[in-house]
C-alpha positions in Angstrom: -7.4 40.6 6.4 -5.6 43.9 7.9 -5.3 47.1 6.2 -1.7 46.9 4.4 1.1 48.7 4.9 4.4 48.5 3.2 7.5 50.3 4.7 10.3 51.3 2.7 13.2 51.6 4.8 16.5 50.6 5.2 17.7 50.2 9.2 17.0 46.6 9.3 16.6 47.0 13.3 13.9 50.2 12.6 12.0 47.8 9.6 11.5 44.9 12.0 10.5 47.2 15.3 7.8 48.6 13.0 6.7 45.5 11.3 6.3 43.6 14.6 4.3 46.4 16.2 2.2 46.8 13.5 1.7 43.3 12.4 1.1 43.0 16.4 -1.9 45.3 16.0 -3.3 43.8 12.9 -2.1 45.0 9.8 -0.7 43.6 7.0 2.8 44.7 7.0 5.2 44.5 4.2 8.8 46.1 4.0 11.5 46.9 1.5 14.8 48.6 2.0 15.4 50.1 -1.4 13.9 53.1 -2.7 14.6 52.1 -6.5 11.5 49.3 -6.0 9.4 51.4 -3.6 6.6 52.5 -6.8 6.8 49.0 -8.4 5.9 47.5 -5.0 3.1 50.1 -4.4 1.8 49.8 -8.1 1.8 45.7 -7.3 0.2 45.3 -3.5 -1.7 48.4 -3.3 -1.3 49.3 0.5 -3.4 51.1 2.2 -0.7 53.4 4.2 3.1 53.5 2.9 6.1 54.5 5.6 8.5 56.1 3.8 12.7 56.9 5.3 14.0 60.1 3.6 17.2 58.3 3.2 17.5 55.2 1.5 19.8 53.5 -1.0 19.4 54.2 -5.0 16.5 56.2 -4.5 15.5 59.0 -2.0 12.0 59.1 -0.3 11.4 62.6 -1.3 11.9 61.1 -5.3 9.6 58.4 -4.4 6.9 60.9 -3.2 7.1 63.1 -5.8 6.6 60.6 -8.4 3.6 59.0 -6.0 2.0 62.6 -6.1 2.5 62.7 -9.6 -0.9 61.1 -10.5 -2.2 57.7 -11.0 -4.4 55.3 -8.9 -1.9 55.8 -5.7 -1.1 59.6 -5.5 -3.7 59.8 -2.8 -2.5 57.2 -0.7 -1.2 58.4 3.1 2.4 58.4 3.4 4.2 59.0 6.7 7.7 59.9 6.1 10.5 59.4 8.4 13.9 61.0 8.9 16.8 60.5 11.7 17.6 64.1 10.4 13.9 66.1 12.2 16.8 69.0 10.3 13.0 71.6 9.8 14.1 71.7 5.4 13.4 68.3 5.3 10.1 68.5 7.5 9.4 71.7 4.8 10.6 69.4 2.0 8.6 66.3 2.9 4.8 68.8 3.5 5.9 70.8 0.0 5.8 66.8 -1.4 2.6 66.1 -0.2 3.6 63.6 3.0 0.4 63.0 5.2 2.9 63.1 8.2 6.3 63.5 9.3 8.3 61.3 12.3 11.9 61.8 13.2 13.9 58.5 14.4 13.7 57.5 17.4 9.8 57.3 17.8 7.7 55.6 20.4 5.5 52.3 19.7 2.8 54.5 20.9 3.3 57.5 18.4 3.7 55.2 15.7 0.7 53.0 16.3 -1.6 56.6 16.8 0.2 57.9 13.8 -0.7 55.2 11.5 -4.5 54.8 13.0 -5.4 58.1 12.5 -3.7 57.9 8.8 -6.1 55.0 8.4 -8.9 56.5 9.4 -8.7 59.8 7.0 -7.0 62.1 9.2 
């Protein structure tokens, strides 16, 4: 089995580009679009990398990953946040949380699929 991933976003077109390229390359993708169940969903199947939009409905990413930072048995986990905003206080906002890594929308296959294998492998 792939390393999972679970993406929390809320562009149904952006969700599936990302979970067909990365399924494509062998992970185990999951994908919601509604902040208010991102940490259930985490708590429950324990991914290995998370891809988090700043903007989402009934709960914002940056809530999300302040609460993941918090503490408990995922605050460590690498989080790549995304943004169609790339406005440089929510690049600030997102490294202050603790993101691993920050992507403004749109994004190449290619930077996403480097992105998330370095994340996997520690970096």
């Amino acid at each position: 089995m792939g390393k999972r991933i679970l993406i929390v976003e809320d562009e149904p077109h952006i969700a599936e580009s990302l979970s067909f390229i990365l399924d494509r390359a062998g992970y185990d993708v999951a994908a919601l679009d509604d902040g208010a169940q991102a940490l259930d969903q985490i708590r429950k199947s324990s991914p290995d990398l998370i891809i988090l939009d700043v903007m989402l409905p009934n709960r914002s990413g940056f809530d999300i990953l302040r609460d993941l930072r918090a503490g408990g048995p995922h605050a460590g986990l690498p989080v790549l946040m995304l943004t169609a905003k790339g406005q440089a206080r929510d690049r600030s906002a997102a490294e202050d949380l603790g993101a691993s890594r920050f992507m403004t929308k749109p994004f190449s296959n290619a930077e996403i699929l480097d992105t998330v294998s370095e994340l996997m492998a520690g970096g």
